[in-house]
N, C-alpha and C positions, 0 to 999 in steps of 0.2 A: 504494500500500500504506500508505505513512505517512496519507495522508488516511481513509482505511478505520479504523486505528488511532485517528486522533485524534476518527473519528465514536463508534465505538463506545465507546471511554472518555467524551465526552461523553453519551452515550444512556443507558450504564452508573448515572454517577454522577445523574444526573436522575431513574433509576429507584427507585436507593437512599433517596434522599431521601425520595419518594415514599413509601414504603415504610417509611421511619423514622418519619412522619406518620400512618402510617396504623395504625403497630406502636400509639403513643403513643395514639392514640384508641381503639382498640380496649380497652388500657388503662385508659382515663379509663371509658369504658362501665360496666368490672368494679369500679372504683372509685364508680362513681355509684352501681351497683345495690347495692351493698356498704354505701353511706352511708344508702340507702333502708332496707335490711334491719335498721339500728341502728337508725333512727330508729323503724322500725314495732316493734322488739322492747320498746323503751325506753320507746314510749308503750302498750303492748297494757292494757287493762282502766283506764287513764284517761281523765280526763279531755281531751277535744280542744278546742285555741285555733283549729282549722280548721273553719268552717263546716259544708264543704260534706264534712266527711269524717264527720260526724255530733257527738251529745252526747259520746258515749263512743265509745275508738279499738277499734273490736274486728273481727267477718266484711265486714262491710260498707264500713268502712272499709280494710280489708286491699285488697279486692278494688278499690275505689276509686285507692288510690295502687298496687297495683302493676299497673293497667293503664297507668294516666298514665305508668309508669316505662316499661312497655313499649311502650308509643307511641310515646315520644317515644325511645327506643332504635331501633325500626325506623323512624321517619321521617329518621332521622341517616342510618343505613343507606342508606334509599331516594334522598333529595335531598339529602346530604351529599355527595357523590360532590367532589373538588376542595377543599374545604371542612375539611380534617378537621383542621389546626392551629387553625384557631377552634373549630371543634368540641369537640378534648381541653381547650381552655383553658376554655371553659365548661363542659364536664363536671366540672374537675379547682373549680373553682369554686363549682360545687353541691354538688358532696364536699363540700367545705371547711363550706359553710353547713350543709347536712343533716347533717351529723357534729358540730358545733356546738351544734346543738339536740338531740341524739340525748346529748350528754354531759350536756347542760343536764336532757334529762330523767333519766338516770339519778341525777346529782348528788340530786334532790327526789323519788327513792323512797327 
């Protein structure tokens, strides 16, 4: 009985973790997509430093960066699996930059 106990408290607490990891990225996701939506609101009808997003940040570009967001949202999903404490750190990371630049453009309207 006591070894049944001390499995299950082990299984338990391995589970929770897991799950605390997984709360945390799920997280970061809502936070990335969140840092994307400042950044595209803050640049809409400017000018772009991004190539490949066009001259100007407008449909085209819209459609451009929030597919890349959600790509790369559901590829975390998909092959993330085990992964998801580096996962939130680099989501919580591109926050960081994309919200950066999203102040930066607001600051120069």
């Amino acid at each position: 009985m006591r070894l049944c106990c001390i499995f299950l408290a082990l299984a338990t607490s391995a589970h929770c973790a897991e799950t605390r990891w997984r709360r945390i990225w799920r997280a970061s996701l809502a936070t990335f997509a969140a840092g994307q939506a400042a950044d595209t609101a803050s640049s809409w009808g400017r000018a772009e430093a991004n190539p490949l997003l066009g001259p100007r940040f407008g449909t085209r570009a819209l459609l451009i960066k929030g597919g890349a967001t959600a790509a790369l949202c559901l590829a975390q999903r998909k092959w993330g699996r085990g992964h998801e404490r580096a996962m939130a750190i680099v989501n919580f990371a591109a926050t960081g930059a994309t919200t950066a630049v999203a102040a930066r453009n607001w600051r120069l309207k």
